[in-house]
N, C-alpha and C positions, 0 to 999 in steps of 0.2 A: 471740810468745806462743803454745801452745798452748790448744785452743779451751775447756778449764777455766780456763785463765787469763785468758783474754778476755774468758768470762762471769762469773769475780769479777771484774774490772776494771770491766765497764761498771757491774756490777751498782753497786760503791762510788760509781762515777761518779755516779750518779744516788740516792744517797743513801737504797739500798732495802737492809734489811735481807735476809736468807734468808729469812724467813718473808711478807714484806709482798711481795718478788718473787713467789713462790709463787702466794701470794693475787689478783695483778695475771694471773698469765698462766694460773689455776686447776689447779695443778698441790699435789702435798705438799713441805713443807719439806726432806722426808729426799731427794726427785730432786735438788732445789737441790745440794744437800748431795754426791753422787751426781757430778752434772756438775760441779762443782768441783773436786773431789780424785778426778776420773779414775775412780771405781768403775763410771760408767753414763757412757752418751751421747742426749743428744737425737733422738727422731727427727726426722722433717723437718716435721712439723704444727709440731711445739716449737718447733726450731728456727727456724719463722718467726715460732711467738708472741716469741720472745725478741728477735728484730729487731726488729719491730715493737715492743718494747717498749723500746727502747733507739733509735730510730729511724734504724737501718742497715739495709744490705742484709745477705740471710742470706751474701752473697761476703763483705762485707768482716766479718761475725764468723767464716768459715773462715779468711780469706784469709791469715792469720797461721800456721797449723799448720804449724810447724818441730820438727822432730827433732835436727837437727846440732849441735853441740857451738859450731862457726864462724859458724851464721848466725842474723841478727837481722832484724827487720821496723821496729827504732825508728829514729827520725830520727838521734837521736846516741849514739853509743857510747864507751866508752875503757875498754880493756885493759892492764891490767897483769900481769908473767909474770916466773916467776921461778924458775932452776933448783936441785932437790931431789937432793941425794947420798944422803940415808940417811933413817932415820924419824926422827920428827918431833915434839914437842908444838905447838898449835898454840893462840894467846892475839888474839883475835878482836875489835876494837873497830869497830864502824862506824856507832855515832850513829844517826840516824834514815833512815827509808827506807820507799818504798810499799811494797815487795815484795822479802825476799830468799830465795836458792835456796842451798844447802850442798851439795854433791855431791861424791862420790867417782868416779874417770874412771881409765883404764889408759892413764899416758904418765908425765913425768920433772919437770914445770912444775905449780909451783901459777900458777892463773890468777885474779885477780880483774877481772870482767867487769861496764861499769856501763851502764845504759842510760836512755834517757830522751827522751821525745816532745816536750817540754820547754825542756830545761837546750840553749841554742845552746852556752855557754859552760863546756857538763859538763869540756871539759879543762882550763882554766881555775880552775872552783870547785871541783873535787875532786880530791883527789890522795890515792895511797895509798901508803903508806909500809910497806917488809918491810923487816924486821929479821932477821938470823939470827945468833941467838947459842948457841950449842953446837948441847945438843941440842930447840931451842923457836924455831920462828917467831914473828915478833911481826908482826900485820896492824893496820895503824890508818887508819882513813880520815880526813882532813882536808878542812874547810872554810875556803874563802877569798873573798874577795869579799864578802863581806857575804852569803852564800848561807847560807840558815836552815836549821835545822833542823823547820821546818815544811814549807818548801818541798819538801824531801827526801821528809817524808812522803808527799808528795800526788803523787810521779811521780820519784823514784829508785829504779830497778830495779835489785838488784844480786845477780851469781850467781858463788860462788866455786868453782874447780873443785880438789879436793886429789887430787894421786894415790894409787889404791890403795893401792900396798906401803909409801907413807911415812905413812901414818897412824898417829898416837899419838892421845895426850889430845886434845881441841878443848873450848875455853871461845871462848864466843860472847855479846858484849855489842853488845845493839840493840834500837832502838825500831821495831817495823813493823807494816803490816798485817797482813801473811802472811807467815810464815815453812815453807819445805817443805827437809827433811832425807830426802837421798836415797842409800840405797846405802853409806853409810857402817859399816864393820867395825872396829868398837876397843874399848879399853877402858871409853871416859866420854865421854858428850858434857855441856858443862854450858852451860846457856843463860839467859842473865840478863837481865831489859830490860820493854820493855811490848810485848807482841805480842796481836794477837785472833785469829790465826788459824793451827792450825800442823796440817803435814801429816808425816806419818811414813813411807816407804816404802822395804821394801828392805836394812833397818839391822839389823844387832847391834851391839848395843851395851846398856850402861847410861845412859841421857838424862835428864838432869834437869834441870827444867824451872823458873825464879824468873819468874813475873809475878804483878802486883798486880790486871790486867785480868782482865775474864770472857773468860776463851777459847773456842774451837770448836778442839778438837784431832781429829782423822781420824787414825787408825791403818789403813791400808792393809795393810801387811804389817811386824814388828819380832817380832825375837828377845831376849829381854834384858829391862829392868827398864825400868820409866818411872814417875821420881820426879815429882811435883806438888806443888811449894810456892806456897801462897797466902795472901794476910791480906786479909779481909772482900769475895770474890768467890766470883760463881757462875759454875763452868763445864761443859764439858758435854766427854764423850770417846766418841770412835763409833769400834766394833771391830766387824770384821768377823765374820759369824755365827757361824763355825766357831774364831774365835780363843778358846785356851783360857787361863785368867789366872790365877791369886790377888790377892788384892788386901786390903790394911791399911789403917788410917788412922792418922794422929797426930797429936798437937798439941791446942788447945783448940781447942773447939767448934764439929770437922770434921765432915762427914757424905758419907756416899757413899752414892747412891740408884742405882738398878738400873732401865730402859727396854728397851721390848720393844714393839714395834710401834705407840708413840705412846703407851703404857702405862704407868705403877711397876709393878715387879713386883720379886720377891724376887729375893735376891742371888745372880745366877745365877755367881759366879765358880769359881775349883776347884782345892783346897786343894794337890791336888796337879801342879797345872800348873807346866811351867817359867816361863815369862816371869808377868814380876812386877810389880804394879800397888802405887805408895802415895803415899798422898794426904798430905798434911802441909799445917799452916799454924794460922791464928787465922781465927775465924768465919767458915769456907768450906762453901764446897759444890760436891759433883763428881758429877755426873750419867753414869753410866756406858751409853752406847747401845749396841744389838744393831742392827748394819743390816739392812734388810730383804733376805732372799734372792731 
């Protein structure tokens, strides 16, 4: 794991909120926020508050910081891979999970890669099943062994790698903590399930997004549209300072509120920007943040 993903790991581990972390090591919610989705990095004062509050050494919260595509730091792994002729639609089932990754990578193999500190028996209770029929992958993860889907939640990591030039449509059905979509260039991405936590970097695309849950969505960097369907949640979406939007709403009894350095403030979006913000659903609420420069 990278060392954003290390500090939401333990952070879950230990059943602390962003804001109640924050509070613990006397820092603001939007650093939390910051070190998690890569925007900022701890210095080393932080860095030791956060060991210390997790009760590691600050080595083994680095000690993970991998870049490679090939390497892992978890105790079990299993790989799945599978060769791609041409473009693709892609139809994405894989149930529950702590944490999944979607990425776009320059080779010939979609890869689904699962991991787990955990599961001895990861090859065993899970298996993933590709399908290719014309022109549509079909990815479906199975469960065997009596392996839950709770279980899954609490420590199945799973990262799928699609090649660049074969990228079509992608629909994506799952239930997880985090969900991070990286890099990806297409038409639609359509995402359905219960997630709290989703990060965006790197994408064009159109994304659009079904949960019930109040999320914490991070826009890093996206070109393109980002649809939000909700029914009766509060969630919150943080764009970068200079990111320029429009933004709608629909449905019954949606509201979109506007945040600026811990502030409401009026609705700073811009009628005529390209990338495009809309919120949809029944008695929702979407909190639009400005991060701090």
């Amino acid at each position: 794991m990278t060392l954003e993903e290390q500090i939401k790991y333990y952070r879950k581990q230990a059943g602390l909120s962003q804001e109640k972390m924050a509070e613990k090591i006397g820092v603001s919610r939007q650093a939390i926020t910051k070190w998690e989705n890569g925007t900022g990095t701890p210095d080393i004062a932080n860095l030791m508050a956060i060991a210390n509050l997790f009760q590691i050494s600050v080595d083994e919260l680095l000690s993970n910081e991998k870049s490679e595509k090939k390497q892992s730091n978890y105790i079990y792994e299993s790989r799945t891979e599978y060769d791609i002729d041409g473009k693709k639609n892609f139809d994405i089932k894989l149930g529950g999970a702590y944490a999944v990754d979607l990425k776009a990578y320059h080779g010939e193999k979609i890869e689904v890669a699962m991991f787990s500190n955990v599961y001895k028996n990861l090859l065993a209770d899970y298996k993933v099943k590709i399908d290719d029929i014309k022109n549509r992958i079909d990815i479906d993860l199975n469960r065997f062994n009596e392996a839950s889907e709770a279980d899954a939640k609490e420590s199945l990591v799973i990262t799928i790698f699609i090649p660049i030039k074969y990228i079509g449509k992608i629909e994506l059905s799952v239930n997880a903590g985090t969900l991070n979509i990286t890099d990806i260039e297409n038409e639609h991405i359509e995402v359905n399930g219960k997630i709290s936590e989703v990060t965006l970097q790197g994408n064009k695309s159109e994304i659009e997004i079904d949960s019930n849950l109040d999320m914490q969505i991070s826009v890093l960097s996206h070109e393109g549209a980002l649809e939000i369907n909700q029914l009766s949640a509060t969630s919150r979406l943080t764009l970068p300072a200079d990111y320029r939007f429009r933004s709608t709403k629909k449905g019954i009894a949606t509201h979109i509120y506007y945040e600026r350095q811990g502030k409401k403030v009026d609705d700073f979006s811009d009628a005529e920007a390209d990338n495009y913000i809309e919120f949809n659903g029944i008695k929702s609420e979407l909190v639009i943040v400005e991060t701090e420069v």
